[in-house]
N, C-alpha and C positions, 0 to 999 in steps of 0.2 A: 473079885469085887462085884458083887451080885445089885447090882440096882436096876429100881421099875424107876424109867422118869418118864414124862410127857407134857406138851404144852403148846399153846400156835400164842401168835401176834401179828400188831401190824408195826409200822414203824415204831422201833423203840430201840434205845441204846442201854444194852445190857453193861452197867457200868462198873465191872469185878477189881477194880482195882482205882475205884475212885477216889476212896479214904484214903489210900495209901501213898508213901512217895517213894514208888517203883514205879519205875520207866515201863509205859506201856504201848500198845500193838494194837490198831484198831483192826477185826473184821467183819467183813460185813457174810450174813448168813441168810440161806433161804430167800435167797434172790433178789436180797438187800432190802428185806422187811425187816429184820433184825440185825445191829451191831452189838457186837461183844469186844470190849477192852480186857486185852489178858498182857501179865507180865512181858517182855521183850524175853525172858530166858524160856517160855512157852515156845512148842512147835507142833504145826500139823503132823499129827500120828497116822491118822485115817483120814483122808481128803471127804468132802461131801459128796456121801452118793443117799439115795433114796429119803432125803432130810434127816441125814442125821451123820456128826464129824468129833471127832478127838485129839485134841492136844495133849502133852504133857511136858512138863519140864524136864531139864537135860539129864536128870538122874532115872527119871521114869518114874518117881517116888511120886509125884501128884500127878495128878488127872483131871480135865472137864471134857465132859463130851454132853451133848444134846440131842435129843430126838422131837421131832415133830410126831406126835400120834396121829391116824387117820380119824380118833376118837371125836365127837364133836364135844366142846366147850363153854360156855359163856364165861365171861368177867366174871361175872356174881356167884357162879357153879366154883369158883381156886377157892372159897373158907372150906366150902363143905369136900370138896375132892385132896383136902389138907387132912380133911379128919378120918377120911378114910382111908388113904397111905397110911395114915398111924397104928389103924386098925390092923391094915392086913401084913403089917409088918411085925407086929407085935405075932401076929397066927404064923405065917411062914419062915421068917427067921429068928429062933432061938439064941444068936446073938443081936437081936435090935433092942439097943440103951436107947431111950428117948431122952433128948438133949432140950429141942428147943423147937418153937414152931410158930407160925405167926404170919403177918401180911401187912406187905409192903405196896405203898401208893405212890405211885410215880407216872407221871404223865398222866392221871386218870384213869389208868390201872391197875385193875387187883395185880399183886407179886405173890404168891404163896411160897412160903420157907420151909424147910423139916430139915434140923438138926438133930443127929445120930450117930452113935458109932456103933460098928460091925468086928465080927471076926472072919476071919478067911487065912485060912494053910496057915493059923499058927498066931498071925499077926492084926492089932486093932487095926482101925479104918476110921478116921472121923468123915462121913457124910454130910455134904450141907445138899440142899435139893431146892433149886428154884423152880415154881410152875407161875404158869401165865397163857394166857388164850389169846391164840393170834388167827385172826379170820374164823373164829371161831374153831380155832382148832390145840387139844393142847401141845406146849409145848414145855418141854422140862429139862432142864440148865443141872446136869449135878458136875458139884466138885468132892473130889474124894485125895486124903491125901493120911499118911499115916498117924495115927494120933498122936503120936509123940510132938508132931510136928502141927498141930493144930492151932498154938500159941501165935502160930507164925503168920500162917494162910487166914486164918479165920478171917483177921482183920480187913486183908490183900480182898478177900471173899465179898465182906460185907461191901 
């Protein structure tokens, strides 16, 4: 599962399971500028080193991981750094379906989205990709899980 994310913040509660009524697991990231709510059946995969960490649930079958880039950022830079993942996804990977894309306002923050699915060894991938600039820096939220299974997570996601 091949993804480019990045994105920085400053406080803000990355809320992936808000719409939903699944028990969730607050943590705090990045030196507790960022919280993220992930289901209770999520588990630290790769602990935080260098900004950036990975969960997944007990099957293995989903995935969120985050990186903070050393790239710099602003707010108002996530519409147009949205249009250009699109591009350079569409040029490098042969299997990127574009789904959906867009920006989300919360706390007075841009949220940039990219909705996709991939292929890898055989099998789909529905991609959802959060960015958002934290200290001006970015910071990118993907969740990746099979597409079969997208019916499921999406909502959990939004």
């Amino acid at each position: 599962m091949n993804k480019i994310l990045i994105l920085a913040m400053v406080t803000f509660t990355f809320p992936l399971a808000m719409m939903a009524q699944t028990a969730v697991k607050a943590y705090s990231i990045l030196n507790g500028r960022v919280r993220i709510e992930l289901p209770v059946e999520f588990r630290l995969k790769s602990p935080e080193k260098n900004n950036e960490a990975e969960w997944t649930d007990k099957k293995d079958s989903t995935l969120l991981l985050y990186h903070l880039s050393p790239d710099s950022i602003t707010d108002n830079d996530i519409p147009a750094f949205i249009d250009d993942q699109i591009k350079l996804a569409k040029q490098d990977d042969k299997t990127f379906e574009y789904l959906d894309d867009g920006i989300y306002l919360q706390d007075g923050k841009n949220i940039g989205y990219l909705k996709y699915s991939s292929e890898e060894s055989g099998r789909t991938y529905f991609n959802y990709i959060f960015f958002i600039s934290v200290d001006n820096r970015l910071l990118g939220i993907t969740f990746i899980c099979f597409f079969d299974q997208r019916k499921t997570w999406e909502p959990i996601a939004d």
